[in-house]
N, C-alpha and C positions, 0 to 999 in steps of 0.2 A: 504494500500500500504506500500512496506517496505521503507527502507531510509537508504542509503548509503552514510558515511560523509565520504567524501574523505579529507586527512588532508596535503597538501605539498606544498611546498616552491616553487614549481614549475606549475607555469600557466599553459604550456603544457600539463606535467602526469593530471591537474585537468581538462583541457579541454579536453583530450583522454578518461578516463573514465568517466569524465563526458556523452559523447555519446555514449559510450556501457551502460553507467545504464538505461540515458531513453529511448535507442530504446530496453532494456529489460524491460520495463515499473515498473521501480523502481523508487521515489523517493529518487533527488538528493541535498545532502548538500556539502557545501566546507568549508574550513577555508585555510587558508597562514602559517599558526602553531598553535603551540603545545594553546600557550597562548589564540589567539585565539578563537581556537577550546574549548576550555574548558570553556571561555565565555559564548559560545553560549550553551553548555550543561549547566550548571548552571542555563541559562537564560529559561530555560525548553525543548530543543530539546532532541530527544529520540531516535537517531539513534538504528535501529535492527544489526550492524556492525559498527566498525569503520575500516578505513584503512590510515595508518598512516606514512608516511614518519620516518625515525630517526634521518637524519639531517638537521634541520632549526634553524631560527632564532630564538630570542625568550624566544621558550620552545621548547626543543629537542621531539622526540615522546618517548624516556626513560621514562622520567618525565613525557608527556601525559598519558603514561600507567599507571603510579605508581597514578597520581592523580583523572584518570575516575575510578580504583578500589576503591580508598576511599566512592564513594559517593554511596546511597543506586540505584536507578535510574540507574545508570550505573554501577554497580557491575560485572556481570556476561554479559553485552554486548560482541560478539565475537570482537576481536581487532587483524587485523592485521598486521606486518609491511612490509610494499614496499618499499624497499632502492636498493642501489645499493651497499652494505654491505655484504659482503660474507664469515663473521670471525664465527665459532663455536662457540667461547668466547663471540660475542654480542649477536648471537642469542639463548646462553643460559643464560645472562641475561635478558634478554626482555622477555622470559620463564619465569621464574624465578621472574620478574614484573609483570606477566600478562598478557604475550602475549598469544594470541590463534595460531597465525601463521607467520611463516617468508618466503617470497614472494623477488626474487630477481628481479628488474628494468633492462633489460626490458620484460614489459611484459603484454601480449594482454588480452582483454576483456573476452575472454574463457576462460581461464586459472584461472583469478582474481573469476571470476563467478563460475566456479565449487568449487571454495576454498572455496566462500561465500554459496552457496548452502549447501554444508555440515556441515558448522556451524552456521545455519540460520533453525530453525524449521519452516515448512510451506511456503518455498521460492520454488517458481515451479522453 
């Protein structure tokens, strides 16, 4: 099963996709931030995606990026960020960090899902 770690500051956006992952019968992870999130990957989780908020407490999801590409385990995981952020300028640094995709908030379970679909080998 794959595993989708949703990463945001926001109980709501992790409660909304949290129910679009598992009535797609994915495995669902959360963290509250950056920090975290990064925890819990060190602590051995293997998310097939991350999706990642940019502005939290913390650890920003900037820095999320820049520190899940350090480690071998998460190198080439697809990561992408859900904000409500809509500047060229961040989202060519978050490029630029790492990012696989920039996703504006708000935004429904289809949507997220076709994104993860295509940068997810063997995700029906």
């Amino acid at each position: 099963m794959h595993t989708v770690f949703i990463v945001d500051d926001s109980p709501i956006v992790r409660k909304l996709l949290k129910e679009g992952i598992i009535s797609s019968q994915l495995a669902f992870e959360e963290a509250p931030n950056g920090e975290e999130a990064l925890i819990k990957i060190k602590a051995g989780l293997k998310p097939d995606v991350i999706v990642t908020d940019m502005n939290m407490p913390k650890m920003d999801g900037l820095t999320l990026i820049k520190e899940v590409r350090k480690l071998p385990a998460t190198r080439f995981v697809p990561i992408f960020v859900l904000t409500t952020e809509q500047s060229p300028e961040k989202q060519g640094i978050a490029k630029a960090a790492g990012a696989t995709g920039w996703l504006v908030k708000p935004i429904g379970w289809d949507r997220l899902y076709q994104a993860i679909r295509q940068a997810v080998p063997g995700l029906r």
